[in-house]
Backbone as CSV, one residue per row, in Angstrom:
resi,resn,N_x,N_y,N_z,CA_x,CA_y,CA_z,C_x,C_y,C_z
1,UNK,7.151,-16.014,2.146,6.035,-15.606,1.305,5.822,-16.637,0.202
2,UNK,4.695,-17.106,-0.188,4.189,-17.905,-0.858,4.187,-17.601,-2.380
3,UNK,4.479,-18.193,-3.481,4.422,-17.755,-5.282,3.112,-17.393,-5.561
4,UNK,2.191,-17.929,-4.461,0.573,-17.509,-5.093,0.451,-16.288,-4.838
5,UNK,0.945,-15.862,-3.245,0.394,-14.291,-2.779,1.569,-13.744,-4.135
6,UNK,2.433,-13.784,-4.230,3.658,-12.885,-4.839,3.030,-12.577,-6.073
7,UNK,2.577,-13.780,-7.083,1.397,-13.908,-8.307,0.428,-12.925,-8.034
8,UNK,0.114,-12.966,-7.221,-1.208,-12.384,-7.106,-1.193,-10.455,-6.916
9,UNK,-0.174,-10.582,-6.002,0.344,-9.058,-6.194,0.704,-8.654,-6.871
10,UNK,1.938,-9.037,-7.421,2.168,-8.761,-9.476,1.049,-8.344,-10.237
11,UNK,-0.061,-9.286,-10.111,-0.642,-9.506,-11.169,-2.100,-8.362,-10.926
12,UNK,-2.099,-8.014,-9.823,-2.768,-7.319,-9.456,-2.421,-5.757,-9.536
13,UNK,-1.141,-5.753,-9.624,-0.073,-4.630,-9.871,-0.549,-4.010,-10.700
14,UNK,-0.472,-4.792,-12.263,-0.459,-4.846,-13.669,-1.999,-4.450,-14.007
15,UNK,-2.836,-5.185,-13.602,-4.532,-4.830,-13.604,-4.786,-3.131,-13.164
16,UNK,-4.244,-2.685,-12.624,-4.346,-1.781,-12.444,-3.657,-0.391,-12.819
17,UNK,-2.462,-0.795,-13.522,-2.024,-0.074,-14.446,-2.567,0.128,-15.447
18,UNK,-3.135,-1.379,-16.489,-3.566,-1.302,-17.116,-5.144,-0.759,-17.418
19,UNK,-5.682,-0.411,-15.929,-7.249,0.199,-15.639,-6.658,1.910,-16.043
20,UNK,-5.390,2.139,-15.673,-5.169,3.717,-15.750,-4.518,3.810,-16.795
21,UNK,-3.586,2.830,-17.593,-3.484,3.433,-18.958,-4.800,3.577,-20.022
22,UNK,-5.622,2.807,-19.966,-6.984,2.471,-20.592,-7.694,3.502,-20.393
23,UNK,-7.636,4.366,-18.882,-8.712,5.297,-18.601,-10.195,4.414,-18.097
24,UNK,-9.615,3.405,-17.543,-11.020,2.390,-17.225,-11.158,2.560,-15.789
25,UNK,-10.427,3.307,-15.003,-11.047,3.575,-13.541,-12.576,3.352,-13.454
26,UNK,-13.283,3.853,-13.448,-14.907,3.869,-13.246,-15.036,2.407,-13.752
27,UNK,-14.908,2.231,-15.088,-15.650,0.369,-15.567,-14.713,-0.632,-14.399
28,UNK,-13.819,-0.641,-14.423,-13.849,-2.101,-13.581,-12.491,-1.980,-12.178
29,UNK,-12.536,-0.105,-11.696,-11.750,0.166,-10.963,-12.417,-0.919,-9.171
30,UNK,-14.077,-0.882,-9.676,-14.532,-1.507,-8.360,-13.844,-2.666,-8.158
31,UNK,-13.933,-3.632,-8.844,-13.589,-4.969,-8.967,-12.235,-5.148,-8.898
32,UNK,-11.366,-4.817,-9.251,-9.588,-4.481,-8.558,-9.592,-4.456,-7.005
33,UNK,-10.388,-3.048,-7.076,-10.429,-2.642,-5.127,-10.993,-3.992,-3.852
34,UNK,-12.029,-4.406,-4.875,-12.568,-6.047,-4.294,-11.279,-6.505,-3.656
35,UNK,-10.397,-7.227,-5.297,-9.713,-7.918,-5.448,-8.772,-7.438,-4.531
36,UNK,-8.067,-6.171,-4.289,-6.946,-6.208,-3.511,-7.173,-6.218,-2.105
37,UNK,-8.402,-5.508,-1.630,-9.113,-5.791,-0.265,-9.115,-7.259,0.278
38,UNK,-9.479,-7.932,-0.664,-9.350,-9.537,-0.229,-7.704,-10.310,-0.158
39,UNK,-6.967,-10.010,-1.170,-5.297,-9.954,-1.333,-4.695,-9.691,0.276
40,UNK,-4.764,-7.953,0.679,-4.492,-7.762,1.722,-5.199,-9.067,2.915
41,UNK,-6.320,-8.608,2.574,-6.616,-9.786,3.887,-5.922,-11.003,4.051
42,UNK,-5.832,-11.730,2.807,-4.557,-13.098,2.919,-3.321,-12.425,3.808
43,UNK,-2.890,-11.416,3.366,-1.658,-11.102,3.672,-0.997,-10.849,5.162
44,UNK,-2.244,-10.234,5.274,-2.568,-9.822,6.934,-2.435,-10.580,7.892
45,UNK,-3.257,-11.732,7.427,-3.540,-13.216,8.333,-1.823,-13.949,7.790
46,UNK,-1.900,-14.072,6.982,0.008,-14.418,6.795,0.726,-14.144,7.360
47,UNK,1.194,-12.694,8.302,2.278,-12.212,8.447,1.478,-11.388,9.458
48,UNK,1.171,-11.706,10.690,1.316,-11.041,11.707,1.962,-10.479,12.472
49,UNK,3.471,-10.731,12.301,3.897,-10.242,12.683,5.179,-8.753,12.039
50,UNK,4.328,-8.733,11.076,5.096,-7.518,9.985,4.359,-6.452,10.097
51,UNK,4.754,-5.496,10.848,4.168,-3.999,11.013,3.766,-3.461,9.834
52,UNK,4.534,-2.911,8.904,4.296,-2.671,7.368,2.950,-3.204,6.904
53,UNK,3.098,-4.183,6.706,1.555,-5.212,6.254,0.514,-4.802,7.049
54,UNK,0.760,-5.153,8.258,-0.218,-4.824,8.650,-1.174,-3.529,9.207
55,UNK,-0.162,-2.167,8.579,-0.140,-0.867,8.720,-1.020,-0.802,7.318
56,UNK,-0.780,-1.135,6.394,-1.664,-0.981,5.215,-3.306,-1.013,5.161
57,UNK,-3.789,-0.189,4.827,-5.348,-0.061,4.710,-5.905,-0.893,3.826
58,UNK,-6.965,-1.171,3.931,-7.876,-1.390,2.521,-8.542,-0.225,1.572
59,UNK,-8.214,-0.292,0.624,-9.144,0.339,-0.485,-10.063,0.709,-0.560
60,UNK,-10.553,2.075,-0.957,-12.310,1.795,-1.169,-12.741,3.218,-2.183
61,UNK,-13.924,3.188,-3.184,-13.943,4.062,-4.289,-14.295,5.141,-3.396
62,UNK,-13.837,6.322,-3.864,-14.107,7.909,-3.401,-14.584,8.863,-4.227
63,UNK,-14.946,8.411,-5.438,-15.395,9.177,-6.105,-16.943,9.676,-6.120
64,UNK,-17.563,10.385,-7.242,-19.307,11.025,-6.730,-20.271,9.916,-7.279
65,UNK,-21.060,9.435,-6.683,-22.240,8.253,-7.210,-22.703,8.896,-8.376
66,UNK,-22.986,8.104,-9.135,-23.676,9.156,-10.843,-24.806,9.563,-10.487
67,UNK,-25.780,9.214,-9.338,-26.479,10.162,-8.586,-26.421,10.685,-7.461
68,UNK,-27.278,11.792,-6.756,-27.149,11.601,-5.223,-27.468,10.942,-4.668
69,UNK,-26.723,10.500,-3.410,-27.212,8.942,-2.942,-26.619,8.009,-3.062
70,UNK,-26.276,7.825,-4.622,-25.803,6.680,-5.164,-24.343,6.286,-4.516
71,UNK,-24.172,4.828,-4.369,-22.591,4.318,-3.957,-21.252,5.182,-4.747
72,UNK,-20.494,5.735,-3.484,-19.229,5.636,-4.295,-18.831,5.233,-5.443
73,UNK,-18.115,5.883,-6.530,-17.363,5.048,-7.869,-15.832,5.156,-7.781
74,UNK,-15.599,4.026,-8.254,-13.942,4.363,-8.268,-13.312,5.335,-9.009
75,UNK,-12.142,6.194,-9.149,-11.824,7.041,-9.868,-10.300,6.710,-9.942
76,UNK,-9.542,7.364,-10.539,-7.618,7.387,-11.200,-7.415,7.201,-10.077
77,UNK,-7.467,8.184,-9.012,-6.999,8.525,-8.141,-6.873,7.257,-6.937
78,UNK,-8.204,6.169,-6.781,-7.995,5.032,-5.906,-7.679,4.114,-6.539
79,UNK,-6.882,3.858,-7.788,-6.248,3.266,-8.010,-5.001,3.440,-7.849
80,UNK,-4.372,4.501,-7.810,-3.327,4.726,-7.921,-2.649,4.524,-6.121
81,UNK,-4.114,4.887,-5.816,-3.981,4.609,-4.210,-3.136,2.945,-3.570
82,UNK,-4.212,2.236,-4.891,-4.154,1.018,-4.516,-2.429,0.570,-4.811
83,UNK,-2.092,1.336,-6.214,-1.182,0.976,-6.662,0.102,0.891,-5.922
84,UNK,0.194,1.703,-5.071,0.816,2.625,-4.000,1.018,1.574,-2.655
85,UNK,-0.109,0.924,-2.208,-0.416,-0.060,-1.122,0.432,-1.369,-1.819
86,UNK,0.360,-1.620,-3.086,0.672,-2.763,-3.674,2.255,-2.820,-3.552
87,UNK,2.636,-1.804,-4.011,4.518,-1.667,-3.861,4.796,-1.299,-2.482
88,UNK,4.307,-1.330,-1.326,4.386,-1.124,0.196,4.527,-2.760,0.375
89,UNK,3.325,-3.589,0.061,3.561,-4.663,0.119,3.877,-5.511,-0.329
90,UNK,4.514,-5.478,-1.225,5.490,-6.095,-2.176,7.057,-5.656,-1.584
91,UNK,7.248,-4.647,-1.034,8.118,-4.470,-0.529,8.986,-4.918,0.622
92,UNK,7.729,-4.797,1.426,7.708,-5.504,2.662,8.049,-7.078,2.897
93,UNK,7.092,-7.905,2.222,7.523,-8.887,1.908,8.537,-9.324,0.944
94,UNK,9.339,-8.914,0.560,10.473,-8.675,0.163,10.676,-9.334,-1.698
95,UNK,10.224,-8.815,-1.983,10.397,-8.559,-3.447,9.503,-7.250,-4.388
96,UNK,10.461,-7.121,-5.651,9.916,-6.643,-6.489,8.664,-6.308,-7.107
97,UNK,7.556,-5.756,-7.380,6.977,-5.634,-7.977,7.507,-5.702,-9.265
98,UNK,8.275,-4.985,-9.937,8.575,-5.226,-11.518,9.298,-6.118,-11.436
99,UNK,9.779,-6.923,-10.567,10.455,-8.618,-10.966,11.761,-8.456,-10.612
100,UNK,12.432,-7.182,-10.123,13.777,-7.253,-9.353,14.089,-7.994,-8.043
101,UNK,15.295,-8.441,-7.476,15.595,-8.713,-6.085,14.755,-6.733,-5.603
102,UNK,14.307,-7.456,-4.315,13.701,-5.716,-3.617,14.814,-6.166,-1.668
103,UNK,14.858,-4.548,-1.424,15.148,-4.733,-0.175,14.180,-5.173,0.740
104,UNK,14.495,-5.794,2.162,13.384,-6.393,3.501,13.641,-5.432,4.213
105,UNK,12.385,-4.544,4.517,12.366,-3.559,5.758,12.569,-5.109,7.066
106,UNK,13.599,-4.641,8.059,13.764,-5.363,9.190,13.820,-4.207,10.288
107,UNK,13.341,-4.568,11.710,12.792,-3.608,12.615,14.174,-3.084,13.351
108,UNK,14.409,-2.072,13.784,15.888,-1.479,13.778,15.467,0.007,14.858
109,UNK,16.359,0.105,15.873,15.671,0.990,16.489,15.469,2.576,15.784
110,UNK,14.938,3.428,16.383,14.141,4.274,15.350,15.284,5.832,15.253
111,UNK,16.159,5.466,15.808,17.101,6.773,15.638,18.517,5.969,15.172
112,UNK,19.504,7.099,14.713,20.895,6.486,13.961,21.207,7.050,15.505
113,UNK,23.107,6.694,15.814,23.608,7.686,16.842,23.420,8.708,16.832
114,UNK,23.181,9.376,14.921,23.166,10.660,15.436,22.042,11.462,15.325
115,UNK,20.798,10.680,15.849,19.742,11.065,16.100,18.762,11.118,14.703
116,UNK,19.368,10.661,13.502,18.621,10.720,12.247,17.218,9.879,12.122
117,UNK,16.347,9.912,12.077,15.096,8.896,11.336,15.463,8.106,10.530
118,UNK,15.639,6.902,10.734,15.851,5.802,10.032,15.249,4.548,9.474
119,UNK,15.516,4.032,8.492,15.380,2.256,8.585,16.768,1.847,8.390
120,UNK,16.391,0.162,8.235,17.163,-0.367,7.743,16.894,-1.335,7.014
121,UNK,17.359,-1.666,5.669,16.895,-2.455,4.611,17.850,-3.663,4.274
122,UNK,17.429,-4.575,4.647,18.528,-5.911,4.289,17.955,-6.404,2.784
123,UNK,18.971,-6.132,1.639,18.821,-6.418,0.415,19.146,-7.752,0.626
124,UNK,18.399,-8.697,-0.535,18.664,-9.987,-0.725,19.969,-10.878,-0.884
125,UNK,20.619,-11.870,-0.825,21.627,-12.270,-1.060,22.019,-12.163,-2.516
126,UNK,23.221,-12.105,-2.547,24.012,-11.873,-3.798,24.001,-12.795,-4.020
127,UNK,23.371,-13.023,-5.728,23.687,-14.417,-5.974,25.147,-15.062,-6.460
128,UNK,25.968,-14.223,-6.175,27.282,-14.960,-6.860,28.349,-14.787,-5.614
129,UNK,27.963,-13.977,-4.561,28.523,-13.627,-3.527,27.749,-14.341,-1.951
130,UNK,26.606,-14.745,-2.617,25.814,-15.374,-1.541,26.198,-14.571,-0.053
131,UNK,25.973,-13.148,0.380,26.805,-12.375,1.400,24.987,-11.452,1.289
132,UNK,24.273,-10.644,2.891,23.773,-10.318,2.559,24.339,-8.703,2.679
133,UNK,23.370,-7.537,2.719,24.049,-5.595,2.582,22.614,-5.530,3.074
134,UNK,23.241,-3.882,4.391,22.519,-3.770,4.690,22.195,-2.151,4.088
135,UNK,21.383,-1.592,3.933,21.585,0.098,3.429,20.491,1.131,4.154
136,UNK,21.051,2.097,4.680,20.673,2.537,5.663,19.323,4.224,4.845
137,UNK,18.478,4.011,4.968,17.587,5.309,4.331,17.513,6.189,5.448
138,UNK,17.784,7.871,5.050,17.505,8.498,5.870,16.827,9.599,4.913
139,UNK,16.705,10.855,6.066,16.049,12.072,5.103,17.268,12.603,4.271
140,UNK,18.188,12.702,4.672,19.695,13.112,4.054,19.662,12.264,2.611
141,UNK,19.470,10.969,2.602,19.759,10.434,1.545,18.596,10.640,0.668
142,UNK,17.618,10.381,0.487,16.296,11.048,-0.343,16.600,12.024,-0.437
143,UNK,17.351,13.233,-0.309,17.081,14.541,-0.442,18.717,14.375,-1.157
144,UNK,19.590,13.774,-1.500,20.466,13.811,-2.350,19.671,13.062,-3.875
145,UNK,18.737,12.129,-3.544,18.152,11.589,-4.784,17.012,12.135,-5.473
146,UNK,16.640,13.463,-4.299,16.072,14.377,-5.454,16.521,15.542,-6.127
147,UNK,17.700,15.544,-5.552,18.639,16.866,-5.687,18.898,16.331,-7.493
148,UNK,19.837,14.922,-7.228,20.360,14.095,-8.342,19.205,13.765,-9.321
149,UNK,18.312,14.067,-8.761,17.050,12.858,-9.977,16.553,13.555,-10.896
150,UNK,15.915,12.709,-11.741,15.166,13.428,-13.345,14.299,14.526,-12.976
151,UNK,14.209,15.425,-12.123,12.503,16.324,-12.025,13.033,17.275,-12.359
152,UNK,11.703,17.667,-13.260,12.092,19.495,-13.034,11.981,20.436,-12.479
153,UNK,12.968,21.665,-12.752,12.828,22.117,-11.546,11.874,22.823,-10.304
154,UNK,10.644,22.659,-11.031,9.461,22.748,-9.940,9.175,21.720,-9.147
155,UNK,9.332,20.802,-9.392,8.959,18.915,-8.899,10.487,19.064,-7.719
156,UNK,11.479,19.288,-8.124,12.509,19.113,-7.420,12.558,20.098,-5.694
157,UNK,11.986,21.832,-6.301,12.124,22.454,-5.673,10.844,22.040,-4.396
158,UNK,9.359,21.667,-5.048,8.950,21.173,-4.673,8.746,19.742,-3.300
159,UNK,9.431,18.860,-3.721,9.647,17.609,-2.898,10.818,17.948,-1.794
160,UNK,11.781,19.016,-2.171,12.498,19.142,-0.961,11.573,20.063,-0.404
161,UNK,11.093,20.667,-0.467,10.113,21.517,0.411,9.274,20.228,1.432
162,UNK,8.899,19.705,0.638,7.575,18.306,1.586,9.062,17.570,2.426
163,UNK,10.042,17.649,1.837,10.905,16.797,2.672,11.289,17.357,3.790
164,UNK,11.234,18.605,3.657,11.653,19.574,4.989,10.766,20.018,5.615
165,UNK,9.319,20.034,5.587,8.305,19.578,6.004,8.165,18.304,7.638
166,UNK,8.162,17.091,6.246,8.306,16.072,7.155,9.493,15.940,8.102
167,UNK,10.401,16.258,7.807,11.799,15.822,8.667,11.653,16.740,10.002
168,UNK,11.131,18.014,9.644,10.921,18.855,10.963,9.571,18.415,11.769
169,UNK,8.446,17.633,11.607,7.792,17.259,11.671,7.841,15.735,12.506
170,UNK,8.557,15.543,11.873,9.017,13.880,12.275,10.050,14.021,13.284
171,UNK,10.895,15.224,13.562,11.532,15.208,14.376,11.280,16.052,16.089
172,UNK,9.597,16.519,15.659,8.895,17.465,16.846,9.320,16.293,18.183
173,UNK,8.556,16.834,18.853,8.430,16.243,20.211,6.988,15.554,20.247
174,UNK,6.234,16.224,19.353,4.734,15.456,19.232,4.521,15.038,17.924
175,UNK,4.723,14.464,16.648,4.399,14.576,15.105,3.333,14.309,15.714
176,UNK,2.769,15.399,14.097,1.506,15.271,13.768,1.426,14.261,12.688
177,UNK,0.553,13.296,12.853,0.274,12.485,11.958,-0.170,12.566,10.291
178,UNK,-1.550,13.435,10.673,-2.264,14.694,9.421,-0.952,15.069,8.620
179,UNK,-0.344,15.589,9.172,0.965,16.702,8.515,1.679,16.037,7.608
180,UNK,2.084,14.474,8.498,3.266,13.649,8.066,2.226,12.979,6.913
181,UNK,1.525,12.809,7.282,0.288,11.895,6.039,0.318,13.031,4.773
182,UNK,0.084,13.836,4.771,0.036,14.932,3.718,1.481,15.264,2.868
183,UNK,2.256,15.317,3.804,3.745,15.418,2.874,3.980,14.113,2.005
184,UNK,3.806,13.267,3.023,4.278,11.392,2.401,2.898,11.409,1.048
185,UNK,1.398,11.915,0.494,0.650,12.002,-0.373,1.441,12.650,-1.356
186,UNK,1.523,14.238,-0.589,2.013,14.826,-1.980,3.494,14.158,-2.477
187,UNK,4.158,14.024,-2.159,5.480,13.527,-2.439,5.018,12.459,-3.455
188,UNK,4.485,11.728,-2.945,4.571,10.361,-3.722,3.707,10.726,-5.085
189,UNK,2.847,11.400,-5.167,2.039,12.259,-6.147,2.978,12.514,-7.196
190,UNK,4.445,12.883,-6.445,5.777,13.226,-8.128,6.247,12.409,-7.979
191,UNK,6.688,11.355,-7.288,7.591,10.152,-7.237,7.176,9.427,-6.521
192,UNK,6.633,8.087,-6.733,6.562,6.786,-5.898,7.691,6.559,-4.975
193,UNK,8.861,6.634,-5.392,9.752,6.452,-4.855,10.410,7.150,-3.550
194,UNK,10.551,8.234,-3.396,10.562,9.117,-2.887,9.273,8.934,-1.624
195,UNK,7.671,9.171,-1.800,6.811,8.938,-1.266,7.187,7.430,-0.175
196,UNK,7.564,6.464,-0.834,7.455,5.477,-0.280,8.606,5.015,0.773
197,UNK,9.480,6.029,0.533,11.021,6.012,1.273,10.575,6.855,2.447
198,UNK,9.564,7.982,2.293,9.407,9.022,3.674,8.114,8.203,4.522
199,UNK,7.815,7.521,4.127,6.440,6.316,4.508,7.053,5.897,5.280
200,UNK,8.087,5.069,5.071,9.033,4.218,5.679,9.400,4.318,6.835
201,UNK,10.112,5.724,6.296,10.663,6.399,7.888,9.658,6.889,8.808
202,UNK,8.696,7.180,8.401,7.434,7.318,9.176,6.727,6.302,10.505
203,UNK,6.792,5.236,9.736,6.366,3.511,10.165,7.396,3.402,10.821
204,UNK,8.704,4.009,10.924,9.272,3.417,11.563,9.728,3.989,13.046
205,UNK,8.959,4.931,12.932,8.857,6.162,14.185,7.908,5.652,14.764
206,UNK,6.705,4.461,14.265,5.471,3.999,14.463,4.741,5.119,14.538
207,UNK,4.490,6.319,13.444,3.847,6.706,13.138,2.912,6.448,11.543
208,UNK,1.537,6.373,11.661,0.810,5.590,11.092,0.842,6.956,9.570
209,UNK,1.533,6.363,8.368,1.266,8.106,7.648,0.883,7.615,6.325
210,UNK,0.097,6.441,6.206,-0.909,5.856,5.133,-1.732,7.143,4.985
211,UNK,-2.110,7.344,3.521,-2.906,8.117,3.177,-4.354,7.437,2.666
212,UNK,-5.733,7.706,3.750,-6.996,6.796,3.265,-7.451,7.423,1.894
């Protein structure tokens, strides 16, 4: 991955935080969505061969035209969308959004032995150990990090509910896509984190559970 795309995702990151701390969705939420629509497209054509990337949608405003008729406006909500797409691909291509080493989703077959939904994430080299780690995400482990994590207890009781949701879902004989798309929304709605870990495992079932 190139310092310009990496720049550019950062920085595009940040623009859009700063559109939702401001409350500037509507003034210049269009012009972000431009901007990352065109971003992705570099990215796309970059890395053909990265499922992730190229599982990612483009952007687009959903909100009510200030008349009838009138074009779409952007609102909180497709930014946050965007925001969401941005740490997928930042991820993917293997770094940080806030400027940490990030783990590399690498393609890994889609069950553990013991039949769990999986990835597998090869974190970056240690820089003093120069050795790489690999760490294995499942539904078991998200569901100890919301057990353990800051929410309260509605958010908590909550997300294991969507987690048990998806996991029974993800583990049918047919997933529904709709279903799995809706748990992986709301989830990520209380935690990015969380959201973006059941995404994962989703994509990696090659089920498509981007939310448009």
């Amino acid at each position: 991955m190139s310092t310009n795309t990496h720049t550019k995702i950062t920085r595009l990151y940040g623009e859009c935080e700063k559109a939702l701390d401001e409350s500037r969705s509507r003034e210049i939420g269009e012009a972000i969505i431009n901007r990352f629509n065109h971003v992705l497209d570099e990215v796309q054509r970059d890395h053909p061969d990265n499922q992730t990337v190229q599982n990612v949608e483009k952007a687009e405003p959903t909100g009510a035209g200030i008349v009838a008729g009138a074009p779409p406006r952007p609102r909180a909500d497709d930014l946050q969308r965007v925001k969401f797409r941005l740490e997928t691909l930042s991820d993917a291509l293997g770094f940080n959004i806030h400027g940490f080493p990030q783990p590399v989703q690498q393609p890994q077959p889609a069950q553990t032995p013991a039949g769990q939904p999986n990835i597998i994430v090869n974190n970056y080299q240690n820089q003093s150990q120069q050795q790489s780690a690999t760490q294995t995400i499942t539904v078991e482990e998200i569901r100890r990090e919301v057990e353990d994590g800051e929410f309260s207890d509605d958010e908590r009781e909550r997300l294991l509910e969507l987690l048990d949701e998806f996991s029974d879902e993800l583990e049918s004989e047919d997933p529904d896509e709709g279903r799995l798309r809706d748990a992986v929304n709301s989830a990520k709605a209380l935690s990015l984190d969380v959201g973006a870990k059941m995404l994962y495992l989703a994509l990696e079932n090659n089920i498509d559970a981007f939310g448009g």
